[in-house]
C-alpha positions as CSV (number, residue, x, y, z in Angstrom):
1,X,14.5,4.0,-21.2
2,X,16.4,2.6,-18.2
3,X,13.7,-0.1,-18.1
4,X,14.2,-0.7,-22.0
5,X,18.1,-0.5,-21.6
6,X,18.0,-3.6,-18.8
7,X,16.0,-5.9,-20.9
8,X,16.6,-5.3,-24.5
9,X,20.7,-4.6,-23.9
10,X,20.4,-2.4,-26.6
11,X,23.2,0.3,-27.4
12,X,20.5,3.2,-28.0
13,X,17.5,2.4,-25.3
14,X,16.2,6.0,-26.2
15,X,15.4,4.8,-29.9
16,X,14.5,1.3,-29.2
17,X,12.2,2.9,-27.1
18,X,10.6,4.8,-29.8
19,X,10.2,1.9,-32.3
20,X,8.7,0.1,-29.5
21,X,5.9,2.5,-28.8
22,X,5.2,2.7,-33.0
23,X,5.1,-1.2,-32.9
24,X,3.1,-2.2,-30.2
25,X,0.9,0.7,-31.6
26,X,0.3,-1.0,-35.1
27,X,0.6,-4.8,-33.4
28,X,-0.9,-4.7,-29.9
29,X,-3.6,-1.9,-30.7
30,X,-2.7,-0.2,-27.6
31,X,-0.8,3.3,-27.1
32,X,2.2,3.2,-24.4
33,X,1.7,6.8,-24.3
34,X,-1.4,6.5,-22.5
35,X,0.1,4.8,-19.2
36,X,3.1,7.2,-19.1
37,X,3.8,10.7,-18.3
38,X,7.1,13.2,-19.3
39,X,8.6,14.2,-16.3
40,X,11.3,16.2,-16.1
41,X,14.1,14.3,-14.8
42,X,18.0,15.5,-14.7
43,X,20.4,13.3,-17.2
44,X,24.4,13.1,-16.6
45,X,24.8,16.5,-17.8
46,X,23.3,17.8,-15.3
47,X,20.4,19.0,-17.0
48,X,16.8,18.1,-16.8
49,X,14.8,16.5,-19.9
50,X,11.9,15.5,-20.4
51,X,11.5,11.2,-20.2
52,X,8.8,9.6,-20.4
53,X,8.2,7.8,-17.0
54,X,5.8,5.2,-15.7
55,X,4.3,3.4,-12.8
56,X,4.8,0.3,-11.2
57,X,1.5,-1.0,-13.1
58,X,2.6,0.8,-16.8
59,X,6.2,-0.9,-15.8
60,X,4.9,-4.3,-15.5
61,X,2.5,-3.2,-18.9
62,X,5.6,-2.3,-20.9
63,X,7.7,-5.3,-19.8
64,X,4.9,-7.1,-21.3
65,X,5.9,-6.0,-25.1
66,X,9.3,-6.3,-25.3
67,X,10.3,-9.7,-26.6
68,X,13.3,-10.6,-24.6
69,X,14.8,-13.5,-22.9
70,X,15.7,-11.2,-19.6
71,X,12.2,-10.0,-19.7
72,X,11.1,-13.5,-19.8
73,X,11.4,-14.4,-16.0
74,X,9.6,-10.9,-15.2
75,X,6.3,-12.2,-17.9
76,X,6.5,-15.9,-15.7
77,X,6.3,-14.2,-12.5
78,X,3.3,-11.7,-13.8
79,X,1.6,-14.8,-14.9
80,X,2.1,-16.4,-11.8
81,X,1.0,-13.8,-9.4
82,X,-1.8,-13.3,-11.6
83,X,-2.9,-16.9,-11.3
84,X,-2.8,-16.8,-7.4
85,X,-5.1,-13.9,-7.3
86,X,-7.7,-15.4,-9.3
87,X,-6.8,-18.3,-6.5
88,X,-7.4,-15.8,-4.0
89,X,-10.9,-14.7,-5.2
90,X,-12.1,-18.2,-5.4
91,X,-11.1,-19.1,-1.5
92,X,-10.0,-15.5,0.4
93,X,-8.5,-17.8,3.1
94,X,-5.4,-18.4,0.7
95,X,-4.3,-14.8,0.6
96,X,-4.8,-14.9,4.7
97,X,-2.1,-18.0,4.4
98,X,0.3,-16.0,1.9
99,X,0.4,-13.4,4.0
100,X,1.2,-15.3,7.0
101,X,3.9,-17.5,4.9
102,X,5.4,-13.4,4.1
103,X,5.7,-12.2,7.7
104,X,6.7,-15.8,8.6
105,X,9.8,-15.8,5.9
106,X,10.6,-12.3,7.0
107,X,11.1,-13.3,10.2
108,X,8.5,-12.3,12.3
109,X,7.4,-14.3,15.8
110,X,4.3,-16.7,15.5
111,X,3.0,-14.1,18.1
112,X,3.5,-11.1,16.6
113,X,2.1,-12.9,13.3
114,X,-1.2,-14.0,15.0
115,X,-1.7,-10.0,16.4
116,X,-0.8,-8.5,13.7
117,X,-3.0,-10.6,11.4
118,X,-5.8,-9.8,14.0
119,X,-5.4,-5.8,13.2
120,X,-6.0,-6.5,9.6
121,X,-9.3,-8.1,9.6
122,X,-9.9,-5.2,12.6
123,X,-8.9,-2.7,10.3
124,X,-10.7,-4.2,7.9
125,X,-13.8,-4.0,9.3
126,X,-13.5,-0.4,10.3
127,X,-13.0,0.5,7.0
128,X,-16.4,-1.3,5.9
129,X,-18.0,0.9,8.5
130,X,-16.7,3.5,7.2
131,X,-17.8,3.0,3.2
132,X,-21.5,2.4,4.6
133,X,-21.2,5.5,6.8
134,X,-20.0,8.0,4.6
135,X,-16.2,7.8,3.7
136,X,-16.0,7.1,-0.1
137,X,-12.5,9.0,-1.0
138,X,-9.7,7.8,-0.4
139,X,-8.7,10.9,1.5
140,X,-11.8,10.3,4.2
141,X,-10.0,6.8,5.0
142,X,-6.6,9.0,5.8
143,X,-8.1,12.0,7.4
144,X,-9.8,9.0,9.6
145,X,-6.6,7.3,10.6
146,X,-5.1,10.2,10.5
147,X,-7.6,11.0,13.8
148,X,-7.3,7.6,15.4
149,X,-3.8,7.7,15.5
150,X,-2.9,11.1,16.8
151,X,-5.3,10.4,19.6
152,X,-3.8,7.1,20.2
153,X,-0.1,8.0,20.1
154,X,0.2,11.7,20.1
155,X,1.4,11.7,15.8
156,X,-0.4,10.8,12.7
157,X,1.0,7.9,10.7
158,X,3.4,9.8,8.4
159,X,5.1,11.6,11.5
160,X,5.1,8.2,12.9
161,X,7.0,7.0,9.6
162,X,9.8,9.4,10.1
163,X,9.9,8.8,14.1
164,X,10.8,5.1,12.9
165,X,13.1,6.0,9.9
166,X,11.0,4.4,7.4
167,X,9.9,5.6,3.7
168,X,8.1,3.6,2.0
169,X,7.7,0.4,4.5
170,X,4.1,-0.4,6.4
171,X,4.1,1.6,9.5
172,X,2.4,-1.6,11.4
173,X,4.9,-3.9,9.9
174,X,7.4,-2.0,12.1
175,X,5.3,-1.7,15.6
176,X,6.1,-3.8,18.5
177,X,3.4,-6.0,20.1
178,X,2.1,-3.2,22.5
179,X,1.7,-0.8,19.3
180,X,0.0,-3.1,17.6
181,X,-2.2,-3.8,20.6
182,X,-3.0,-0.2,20.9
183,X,-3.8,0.1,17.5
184,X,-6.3,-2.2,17.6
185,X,-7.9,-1.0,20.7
186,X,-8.5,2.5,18.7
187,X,-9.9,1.0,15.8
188,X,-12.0,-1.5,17.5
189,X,-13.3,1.1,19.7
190,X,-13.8,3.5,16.6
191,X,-15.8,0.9,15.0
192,X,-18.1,0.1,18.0
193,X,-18.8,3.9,18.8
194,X,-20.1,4.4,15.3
195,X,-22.4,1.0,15.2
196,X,-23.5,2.0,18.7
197,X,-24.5,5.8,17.7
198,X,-25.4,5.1,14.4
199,X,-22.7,7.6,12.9
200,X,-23.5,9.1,9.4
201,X,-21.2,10.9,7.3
202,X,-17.6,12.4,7.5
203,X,-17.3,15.2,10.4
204,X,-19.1,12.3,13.2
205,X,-16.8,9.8,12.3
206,X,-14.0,12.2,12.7
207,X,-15.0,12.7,16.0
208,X,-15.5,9.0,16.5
209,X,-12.6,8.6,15.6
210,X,-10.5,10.8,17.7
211,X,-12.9,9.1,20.8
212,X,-11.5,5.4,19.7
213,X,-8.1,6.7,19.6
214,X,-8.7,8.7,22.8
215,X,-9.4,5.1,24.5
216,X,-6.8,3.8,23.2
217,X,-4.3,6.8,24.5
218,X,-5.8,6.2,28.1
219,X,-4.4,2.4,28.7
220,X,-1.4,3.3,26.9
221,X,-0.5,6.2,29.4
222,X,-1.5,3.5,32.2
223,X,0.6,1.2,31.4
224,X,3.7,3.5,30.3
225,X,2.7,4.9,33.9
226,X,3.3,1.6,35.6
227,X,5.8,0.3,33.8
């Protein structure tokens, strides 16, 4: 509805909303219901009522069907993004150079561009080690991480997150140079631990893992040391 209520400007978003699902029923063949869920949420009397709510991928689905000129912008920019992805199948170097145009625009150094560019196609690679060796869920990949980084620094990444004060952001998008370093070290180290022993399946790239991290935790404590 508060999606609805941007767009459309209508005086009753709750039954424009309803007429919408009905329509794009009969003329799209397709059920908004399906890519939404009723979640209880609380309205300005304080109570809490059901409404339907959706992703950021049903969000971007709905703003498709509502014929609006606000909404128009919104279906330009979908189209475009769309566009460069098929762009970015054809030559994968082009999403390297978008990415490096974002961190560049955001403000980030040359140097901590080129290293932090570096840890992706490292991380990368880890992770298609770990899809041939074992890890298929998505929960493998974290409890993985998860074991490389408390090694490395002492936390996991979401205890990280609230060390730094961040929500939603990417923890590496917020490391120095030297974390970033160190986080690479780990997951190098991870990845040439299980090539060299030939790891297989979940509980030895755990420990793998937390040996990568471990390696990583050993310079680190050096050099705090010396410093």
């Amino acid at each position: 509805m508060d999606v609805v209520g941007v767009l459309n400007d209508s005086v009753n978003p709750n039954d424009y909303w309803y007429k919408m699902k009905i329509r794009v029923k009969d003329e799209e063949k397709f059920q908004l219901s399906t890519i939404c869920r009723s979640l209880k949420l609380e309205a300005s009397d304080e109570k809490k009522y059901e409404t339907d709510c959706a992703n950021t991928e049903g969000m971007f689905r709905i703003i498709q069907s509502i014929p609006s000129p606000k909404a128009e912008p919104l279906k330009r920019w979908l189209a475009k993004v769309g566009y460069e992805r098929i762009q970015e199948i054809e030559d994968p170097e082009l999403a390297t150079k978008r990415t490096r145009m974002l961190y560049k625009l955001k403000g980030y150094s040359e140097d901590w561009i080129e290293k932090r560019m570096r840890g992706i196609a490292i991380r990368e690679e880890l992770t298609d080690e770990w899809q041939k060796r074992g890890a298929r869920e998505k929960k493998d990949y974290e409890i993985l991480t998860a074991e490389i980084s408390k090694a490395a620094f002492g936390v996991t990444p979401g205890e990280y997150q609230k060390m730094k004060g961040l929500k939603r952001e990417n923890l590496r998008d917020h490391m120095d140079d030297f974390e970033l370093i160190f986080s690479m070290l780990g997951e190098r180290a991870t990845t040439e631990i299980h090539r060299t022993e030939n790891s297989r399946g979940v509980p030895k790239l755990k420990a793998d893992a937390n040996a990568g991290g471990d390696i990583a935790s050993g310079v680190r404590k050096k050099l705090e040391k010396r410093l």
